[in-house]
C-alpha positions as CSV (number, residue, x, y, z in Angstrom):
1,X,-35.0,-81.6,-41.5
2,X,-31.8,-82.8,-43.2
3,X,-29.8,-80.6,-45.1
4,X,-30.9,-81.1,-48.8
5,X,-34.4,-80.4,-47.2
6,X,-32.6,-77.5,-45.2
7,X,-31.2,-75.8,-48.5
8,X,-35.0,-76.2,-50.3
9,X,-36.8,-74.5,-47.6
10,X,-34.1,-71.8,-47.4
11,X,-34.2,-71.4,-51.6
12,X,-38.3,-71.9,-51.3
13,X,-38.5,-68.7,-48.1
14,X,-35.9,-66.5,-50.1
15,X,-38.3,-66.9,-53.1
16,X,-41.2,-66.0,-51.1
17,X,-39.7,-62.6,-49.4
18,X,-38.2,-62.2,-53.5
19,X,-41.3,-62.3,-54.9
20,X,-44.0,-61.3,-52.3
21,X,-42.8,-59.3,-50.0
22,X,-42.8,-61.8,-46.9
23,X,-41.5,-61.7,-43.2
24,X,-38.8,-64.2,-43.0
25,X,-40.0,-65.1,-39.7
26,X,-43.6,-65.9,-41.4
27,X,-42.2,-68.4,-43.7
28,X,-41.8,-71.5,-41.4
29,X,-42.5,-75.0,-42.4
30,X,-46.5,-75.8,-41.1
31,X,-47.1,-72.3,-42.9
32,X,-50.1,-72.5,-44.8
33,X,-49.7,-70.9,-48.7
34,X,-53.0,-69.6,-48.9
35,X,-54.7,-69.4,-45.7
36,X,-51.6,-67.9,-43.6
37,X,-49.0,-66.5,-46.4
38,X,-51.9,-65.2,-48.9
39,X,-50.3,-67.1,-52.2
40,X,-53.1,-67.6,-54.0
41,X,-53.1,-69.8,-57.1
42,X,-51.8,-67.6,-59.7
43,X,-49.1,-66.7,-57.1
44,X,-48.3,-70.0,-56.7
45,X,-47.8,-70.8,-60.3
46,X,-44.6,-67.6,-60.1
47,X,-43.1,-69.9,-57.5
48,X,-43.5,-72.5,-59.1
49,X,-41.8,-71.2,-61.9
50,X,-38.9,-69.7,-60.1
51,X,-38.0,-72.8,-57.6
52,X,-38.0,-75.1,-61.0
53,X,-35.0,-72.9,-61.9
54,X,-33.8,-72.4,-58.6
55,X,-33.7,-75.7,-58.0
56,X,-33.5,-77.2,-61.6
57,X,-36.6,-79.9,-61.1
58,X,-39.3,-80.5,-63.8
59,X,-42.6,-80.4,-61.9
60,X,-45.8,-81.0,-63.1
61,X,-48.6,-78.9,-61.9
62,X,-51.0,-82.0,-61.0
63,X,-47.2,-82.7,-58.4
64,X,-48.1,-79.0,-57.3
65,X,-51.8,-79.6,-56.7
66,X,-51.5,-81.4,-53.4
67,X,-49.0,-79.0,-51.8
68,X,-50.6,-76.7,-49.1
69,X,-48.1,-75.7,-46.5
70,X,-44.1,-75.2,-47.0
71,X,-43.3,-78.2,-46.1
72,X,-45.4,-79.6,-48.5
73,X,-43.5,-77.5,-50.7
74,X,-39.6,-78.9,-49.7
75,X,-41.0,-82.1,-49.4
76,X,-41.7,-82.3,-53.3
77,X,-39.1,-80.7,-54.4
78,X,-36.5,-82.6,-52.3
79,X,-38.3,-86.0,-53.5
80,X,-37.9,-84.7,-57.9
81,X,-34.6,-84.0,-56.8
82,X,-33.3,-87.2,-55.5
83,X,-34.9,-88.6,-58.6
84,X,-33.2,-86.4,-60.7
């Protein structure tokens, strides 16, 4: 992972143990949102919200639709970045 990917996925797992109440240590990149971290789609949308601030993208929920694990997760919002 390089380090713009590094700094997502440490912004995305300090929004997760902000907002839900997560282990740290559960947060890891193949993590699953729904089936192995519980987010569930209205969950989602509050991260959503919070990384596009965090991280100051514009994402489109049909961009969101496809993610499924974390790394799905860094991976979108490290490729909206580099276009930004």
């Amino acid at each position: 992972m390089n380090a713009e990917k590094q700094e997502i996925f440490t912004q995305v797992r300090d929004i997760l143990v902000d907002l839900f109440e997560l282990e740290p240590a559960d947060i890891v990149p193949e993590a699953r949102l729904s089936e192995d971290l519980d987010i569930d789609s209205i969950d989602a949308v509050d991260m959503l919200v919070d990384l596009k601030k965090t991280i100051n993208v514009d994402i489109s929920p049909s961009q969101f639709k496809q993610v499924r694990t974390i790394q799905d997760v860094v991976d979108v919002f490290a490729e909206l970045s580099a276009k930004a």
